[in-house]
N, C-alpha and C positions, 0 to 999 in steps of 0.2 A: 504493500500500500504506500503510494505515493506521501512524503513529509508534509506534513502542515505548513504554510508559511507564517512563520511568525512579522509580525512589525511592529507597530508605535503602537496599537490594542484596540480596543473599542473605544478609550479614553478618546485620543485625540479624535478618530473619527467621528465621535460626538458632538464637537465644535467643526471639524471642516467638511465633513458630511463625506459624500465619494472622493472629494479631492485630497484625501489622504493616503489614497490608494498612489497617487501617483507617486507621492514621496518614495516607496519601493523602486520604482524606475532609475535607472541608473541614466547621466544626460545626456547619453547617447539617441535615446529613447526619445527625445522632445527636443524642439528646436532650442539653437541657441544664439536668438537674434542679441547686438547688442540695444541694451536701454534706450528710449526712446527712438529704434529707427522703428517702431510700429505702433501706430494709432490705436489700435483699441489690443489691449493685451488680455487674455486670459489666464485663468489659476494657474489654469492644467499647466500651463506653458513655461518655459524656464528661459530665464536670461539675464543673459551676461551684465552684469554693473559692476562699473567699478569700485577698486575697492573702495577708494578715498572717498567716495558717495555714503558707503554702510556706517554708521553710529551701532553702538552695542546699547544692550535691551535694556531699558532706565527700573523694569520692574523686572531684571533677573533676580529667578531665586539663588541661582548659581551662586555661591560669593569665592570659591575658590577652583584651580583647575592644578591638575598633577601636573609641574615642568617638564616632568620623563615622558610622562604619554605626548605631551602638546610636542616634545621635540619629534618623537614616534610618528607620530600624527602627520607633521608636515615633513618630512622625511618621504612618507607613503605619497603624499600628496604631489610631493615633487617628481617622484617616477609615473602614477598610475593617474595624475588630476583627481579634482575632488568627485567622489562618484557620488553623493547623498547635497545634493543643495541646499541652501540655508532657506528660510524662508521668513522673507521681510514687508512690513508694510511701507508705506509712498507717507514721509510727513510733510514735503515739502519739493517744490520743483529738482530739486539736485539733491535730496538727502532721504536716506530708507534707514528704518529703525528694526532690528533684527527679532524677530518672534519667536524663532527656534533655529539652534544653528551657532551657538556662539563660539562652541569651542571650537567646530569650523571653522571660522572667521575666523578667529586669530593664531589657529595652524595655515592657517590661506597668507596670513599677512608675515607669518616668519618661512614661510615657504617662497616670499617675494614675488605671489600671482598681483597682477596689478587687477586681473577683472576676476570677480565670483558669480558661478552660477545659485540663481535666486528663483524662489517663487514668492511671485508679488502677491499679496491678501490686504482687501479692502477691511479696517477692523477699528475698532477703540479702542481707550485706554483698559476697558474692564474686560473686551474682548480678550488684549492683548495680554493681559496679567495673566486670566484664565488660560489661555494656550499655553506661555509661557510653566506654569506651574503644572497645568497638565503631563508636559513633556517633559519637566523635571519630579513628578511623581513614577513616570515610564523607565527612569532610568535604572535600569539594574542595581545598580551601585552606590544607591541612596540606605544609607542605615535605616534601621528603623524607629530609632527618633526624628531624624530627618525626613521619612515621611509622614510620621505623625506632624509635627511642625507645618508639612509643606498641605496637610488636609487645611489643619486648622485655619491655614491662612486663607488657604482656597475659602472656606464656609467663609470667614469674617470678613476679608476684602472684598470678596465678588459677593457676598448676602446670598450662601447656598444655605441650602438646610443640606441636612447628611444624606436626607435621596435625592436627591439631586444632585449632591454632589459626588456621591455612591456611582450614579450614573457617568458621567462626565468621565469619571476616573475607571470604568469599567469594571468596578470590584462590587462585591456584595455589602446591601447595607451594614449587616452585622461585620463583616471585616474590615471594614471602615469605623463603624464603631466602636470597635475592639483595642485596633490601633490606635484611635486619641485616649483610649484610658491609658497608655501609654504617659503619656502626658502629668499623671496623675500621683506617678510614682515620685518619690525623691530624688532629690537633683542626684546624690550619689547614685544613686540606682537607675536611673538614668545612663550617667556617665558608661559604666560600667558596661549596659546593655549598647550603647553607641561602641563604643571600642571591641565588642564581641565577647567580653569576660560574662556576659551572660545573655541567652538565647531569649527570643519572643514569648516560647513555653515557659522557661524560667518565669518570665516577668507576670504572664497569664496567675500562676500560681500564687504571686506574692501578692499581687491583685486581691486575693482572696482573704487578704490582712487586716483590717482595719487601720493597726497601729502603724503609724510611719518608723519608728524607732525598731517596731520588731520586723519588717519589712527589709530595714539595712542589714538587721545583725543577721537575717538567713540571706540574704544577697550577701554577706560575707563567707557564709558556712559557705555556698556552694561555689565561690572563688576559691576558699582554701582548702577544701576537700574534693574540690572536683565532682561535686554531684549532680547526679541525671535530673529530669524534670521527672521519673516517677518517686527517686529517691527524694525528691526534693516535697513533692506530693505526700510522700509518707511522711515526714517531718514536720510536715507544718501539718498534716490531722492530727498528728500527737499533741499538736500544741494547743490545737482548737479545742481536743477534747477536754483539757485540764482545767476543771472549774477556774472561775478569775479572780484570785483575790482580792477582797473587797479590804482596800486598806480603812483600817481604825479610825474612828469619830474622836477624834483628841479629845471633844466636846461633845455632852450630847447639849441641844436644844432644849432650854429652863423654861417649865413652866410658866403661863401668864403672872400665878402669885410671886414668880419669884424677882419675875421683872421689877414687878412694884414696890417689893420687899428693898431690893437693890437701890430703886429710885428714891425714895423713900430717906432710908440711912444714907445714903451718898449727899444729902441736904447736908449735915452735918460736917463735916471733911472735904478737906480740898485734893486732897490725894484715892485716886482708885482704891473702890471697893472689887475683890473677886470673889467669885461665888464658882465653883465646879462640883456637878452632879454627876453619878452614875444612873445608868437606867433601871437599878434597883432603887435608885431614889437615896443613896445615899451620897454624903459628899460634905465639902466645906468651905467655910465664908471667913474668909480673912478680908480684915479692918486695917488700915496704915493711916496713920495719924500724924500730923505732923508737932503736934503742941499739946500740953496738958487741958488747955485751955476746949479743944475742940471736944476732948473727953469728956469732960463736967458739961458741954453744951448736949450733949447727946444724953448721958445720963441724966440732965435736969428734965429733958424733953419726956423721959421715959416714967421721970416721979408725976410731972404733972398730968399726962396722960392716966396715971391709976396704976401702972403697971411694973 
């Protein structure tokens, strides 16, 4: 049975509709007039602009690119030309702003091509951000903080809800889902899952935590013991089944009478009365006085009352 072909996914097709098929096509495949020598251009169609015309994408989510590969890159470029075109929108009679395509572009520019083949898209700013993110959600080699990150911006800058944006990116609501509770965990725990010291499954588990504190401490077990996610599984049921210790009431809560009782003699002195009870009701009231004088005022109070 014939391979599947894979591409950019149902994501980007979602935004450029069948003209995403064409992206597959290598530019052998489609003309390569230069820039402006044809009046009306379409998607489909690829062509040549110079480089010095292309600006890079003002809302890439990119912010970093590996120097080894980009040398790689244009290295390949300079024997075989670039086979995969960028794709830019028109902001201005002489200047195109790049949509997807950027590491292209500047493997193109240390390759010293002076013209890149382009497909031109009519689009907005929230168009363009959406594309943009789309295609850097596509890319393999996004951790997976980084596409949790690159969801959430998707949903908050473009005003997606999760099916919609579920859609867009061609994955399942629930895996989309799943991936911003990502999000949720502690920045260590985090880290750790970004750099690969701990897997998707791991994190799913620790999810299952409430406490963020005890969250880190088995994201440490399972860095320094090298535990599996079912090993990991079983260790934290252990934990969950351990009733919770309910820490000691240093204090319990005094009676209405005793408030009163407090307010009351605290008339007399300028210094804190304490009073501490147990829930047998027993306990005791210590008096701090600062003067002889305040004593005799409390004990006069006590003759003249009867008592």
């Amino acid at each position: 049975m014939a391979k599947q072909k894979h591409g950019l996914g149902r994501g980007l097709s979602a935004l450029l509709g069948e003209e995403a098929d064409q992206f597959r096509k290598p530019v052998g495949y489609v003309n390569k007039d230069v820039v402006g020598t044809k009046p009306n251009v379409s998607t489909s169609d690829v062509l040549r602009i110079p480089i010095d015309m292309v600006e890079a994408n003002p809302f890439q989510p990119r912010t970093s690119f590996d120097a080894e590969a980009m040398e790689e890159l244009a290295a390949s470029i300079k024997t075989l030309g670039l086979i995969q075109p960028i794709t830019v929108r028109k902001v201005s009679e002489n200047r195109y702003q790049i949509i997807s395509g950027e590491r292209r572009f500047k493997a193109c520019r240390i390759a010293g091509m002076s013209m890149i083949p382009a497909y031109v898209r009519e689009t907005d700013d929230q168009g363009m951000l959406e594309m943009a993110l789309v295609e850097n959600i596509q890319r393999e080699d996004l951790d997976p903080i980084e596409t949790a990150l690159s969801y959430k911006r998707l949903m908050d800058e473009c005003k997606l809800t999760q099916d919609i944006m579920a859609d867009r990116v061609g994955k399942k609501r629930s895996s989309v889902a799943n991936m911003l509770r990502l999000l949720k965990l502690p920045v260590k725990v985090q880290h750790d899952l970004k750099v690969g010291l701990l897997s998707v499954g791991h994190a799913k588990v620790l999810l299952g935590i409430e406490d963020a504190e005890m969250q880190q401490q088995f994201c440490d077990l399972v860095v320094k013991e090298g535990l599996s996610v079912r090993d990991l599984e079983k260790e934290v049921k252990k934990y969950l089944r351990k009733p919770s210790k309910k820490s000691p009431r240093s204090q319990q809560e005094l009676p209405q009478e005793y408030t009163q009782l407090l307010s009351r003699i605290g008339r007399f002195f300028e210094s804190d009365i304490s009073l501490k009870r147990s829930a047998a009701g027993k306990g005791t009231m210590t008096i701090h006085f600062a003067s002889d004088e305040e004593v005799q005022k409390f004990v006069k109070a006590l003759e003249d009352a009867g008592i």
